[in-house]
NUTORTI-381745 format. One record per residue (C-alpha): chain; residue number from 1; x, z, y; residue in one letter. Coordinates in steps of 0.2 Angstrom, whole numbers, always signed. Layout:
<rs>
tivo mimi east up north koldren
A NUM X Z Y a
...
</rs>
This chain:
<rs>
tivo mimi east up north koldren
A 1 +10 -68 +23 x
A 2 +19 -71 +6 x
A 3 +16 -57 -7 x
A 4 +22 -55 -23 x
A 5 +20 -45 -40 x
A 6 +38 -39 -42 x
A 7 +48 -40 -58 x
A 8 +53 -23 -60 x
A 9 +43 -11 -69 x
A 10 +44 +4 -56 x
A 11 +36 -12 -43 x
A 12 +18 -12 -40 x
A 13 +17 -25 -24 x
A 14 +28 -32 -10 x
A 15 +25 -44 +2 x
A 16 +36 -50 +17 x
A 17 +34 -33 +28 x
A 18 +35 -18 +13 x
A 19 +33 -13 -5 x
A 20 +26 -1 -15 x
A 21 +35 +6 -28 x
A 22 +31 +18 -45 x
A 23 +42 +34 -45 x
A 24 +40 +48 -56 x
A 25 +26 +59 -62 x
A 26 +12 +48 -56 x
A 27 +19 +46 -38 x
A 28 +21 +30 -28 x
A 29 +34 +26 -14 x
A 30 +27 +15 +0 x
A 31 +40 +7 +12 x
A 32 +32 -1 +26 x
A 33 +45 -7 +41 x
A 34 +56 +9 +44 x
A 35 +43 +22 +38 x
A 36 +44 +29 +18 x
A 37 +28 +38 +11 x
A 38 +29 +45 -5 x
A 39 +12 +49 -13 x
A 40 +3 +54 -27 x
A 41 -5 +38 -35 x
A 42 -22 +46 -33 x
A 43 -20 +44 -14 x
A 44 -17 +27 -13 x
A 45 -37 +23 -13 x
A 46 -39 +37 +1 x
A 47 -23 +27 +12 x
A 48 -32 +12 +7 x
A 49 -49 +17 +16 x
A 50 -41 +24 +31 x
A 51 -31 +9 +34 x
A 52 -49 -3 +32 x
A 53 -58 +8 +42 x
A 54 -43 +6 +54 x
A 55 -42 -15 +51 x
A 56 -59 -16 +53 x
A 57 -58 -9 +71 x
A 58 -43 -20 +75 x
A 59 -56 -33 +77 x
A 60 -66 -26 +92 x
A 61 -50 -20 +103 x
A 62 -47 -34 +117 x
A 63 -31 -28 +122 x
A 64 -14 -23 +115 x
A 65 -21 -7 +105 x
A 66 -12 +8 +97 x
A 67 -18 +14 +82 x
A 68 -12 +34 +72 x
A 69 -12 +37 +56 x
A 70 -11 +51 +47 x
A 71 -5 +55 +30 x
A 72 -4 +73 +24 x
A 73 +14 +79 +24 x
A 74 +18 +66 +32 x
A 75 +22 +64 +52 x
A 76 +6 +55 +63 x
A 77 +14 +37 +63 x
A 78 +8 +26 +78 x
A 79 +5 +7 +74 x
A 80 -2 -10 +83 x
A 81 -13 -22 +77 x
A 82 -3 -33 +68 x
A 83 +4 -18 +59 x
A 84 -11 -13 +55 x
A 85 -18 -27 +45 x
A 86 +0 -30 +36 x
A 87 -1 -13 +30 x
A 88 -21 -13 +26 x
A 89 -13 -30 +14 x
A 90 +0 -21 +7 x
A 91 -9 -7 -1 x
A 92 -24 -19 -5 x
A 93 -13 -27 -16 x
A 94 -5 -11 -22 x
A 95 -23 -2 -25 x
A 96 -26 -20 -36 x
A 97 -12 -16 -45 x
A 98 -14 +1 -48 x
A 99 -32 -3 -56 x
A 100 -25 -17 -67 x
A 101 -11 -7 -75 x
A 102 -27 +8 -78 x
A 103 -37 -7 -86 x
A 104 -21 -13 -97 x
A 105 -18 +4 -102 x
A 106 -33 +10 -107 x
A 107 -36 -7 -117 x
A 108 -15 -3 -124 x
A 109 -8 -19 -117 x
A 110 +8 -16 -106 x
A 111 +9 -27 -92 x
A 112 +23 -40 -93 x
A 113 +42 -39 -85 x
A 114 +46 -56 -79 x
A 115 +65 -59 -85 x
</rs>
């Protein structure tokens, strides 16, 4: 799975199957397949958990498994195992992002824009 560090500002994370983007006021837009979330940035760890807790099950389901998630204000969404994992990846790499720009701010460095 490639994944990449996008070059525009509002990017936090992309890889091959969705992005997460910055918006205003401290919210994040996730885009995963046809389904759009847009969050608080502070959610992001609690989405992040779910979606381990739910990775981590993936591992003991022996046939074509279904798995919800729920995210508040947001419609149940129903995703296999391979979706699963792919979005667990996504917002790994969007938490890590989310903690280095904390770390580069609160040490007053902005983070660089690839031209």
């Amino acid at each position: 799975m490639a994944s990449s560090v996008p070059s525009s500002p509002s990017a936090l994370f992309a890889t091959d199957h969705g992005s997460v983007r910055r918006t205003t006021r401290g919210r994040v837009r996730l885009q995963f397949g046809g389904m759009r979330w847009t969050l608080a940035a502070s959610e992001v760890p609690v989405l992040r958990d779910t979606t381990r807790s739910l990775a981590s099950e993936v591992y003991h389901c022996e046939r074509d498994c279904r798995w919800q998630l729920r995210v508040d204000g947001h419609p149940t969404v129903v995703l296999d195992s391979d979706e699963v994992l792919r979005l667990d990846a996504l917002l790994d790499g969007a938490l890590t992002m989310l903690e280095l720009d904390a770390i580069l701010e609160d040490a007053s460095i902005s983070r660089p824009v690839a031209a």
